[in-house]
N, C-alpha and C positions, 0 to 999 in steps of 0.2 A: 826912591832912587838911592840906591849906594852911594858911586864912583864914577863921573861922568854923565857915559851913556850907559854902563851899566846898571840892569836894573834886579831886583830881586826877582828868582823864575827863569833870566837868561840862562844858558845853556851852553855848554864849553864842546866843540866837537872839533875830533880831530880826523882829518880828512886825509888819508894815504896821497901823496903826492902823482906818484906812478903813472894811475890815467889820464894824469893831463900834461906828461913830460908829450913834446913834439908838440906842443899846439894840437892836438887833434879834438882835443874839448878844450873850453876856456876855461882858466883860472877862475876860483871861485871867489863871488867878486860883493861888494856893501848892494845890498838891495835885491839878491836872488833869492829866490824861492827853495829850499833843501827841505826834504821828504824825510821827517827821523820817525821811526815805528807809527806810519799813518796820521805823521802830524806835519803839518805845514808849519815850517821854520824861516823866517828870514835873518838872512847873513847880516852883521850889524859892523861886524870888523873880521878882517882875516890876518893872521901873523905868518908871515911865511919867513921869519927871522930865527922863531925858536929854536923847530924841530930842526935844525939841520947838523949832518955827521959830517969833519971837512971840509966843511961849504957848502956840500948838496944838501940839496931840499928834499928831505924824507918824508912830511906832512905838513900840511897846512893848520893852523889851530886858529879856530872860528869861534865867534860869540855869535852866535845865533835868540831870537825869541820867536815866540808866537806869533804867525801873519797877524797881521791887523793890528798889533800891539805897539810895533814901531813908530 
């Protein structure tokens, strides 16, 4: 374990905002399942503070690890 809950092997992924302005898919959220080049990731934190230009939320930046690992 590093720092927390971060562990060595998490994964930093930054996630375009865009598709999920209007509520039409939910915000990505601690404990979803995300698909990174045919690997099963679960979401562990989402920062939706960083990426922003002016206030708007341009991406999300995610710590993601390996299903089963959490």
């Amino acid at each position: 374990e590093l720092v927390g809950d971060i562990q060595q092997g998490d994964r930093k992924v930054i996630m375009p905002a865009e598709p999920f302005a209007g509520g039409a898919v939910p915000t990505p959220a601690r404990g979803v399942i995300l698909m990174v080049r045919g690997q099963p990731l679960q979401i562990i934190a989402v920062d939706d503070s960083t990426r922003r230009i002016g206030g708007v939320l341009i991406a999300y930046e995610i710590v993601a690890r390996g299903h089963g690992a959490a």
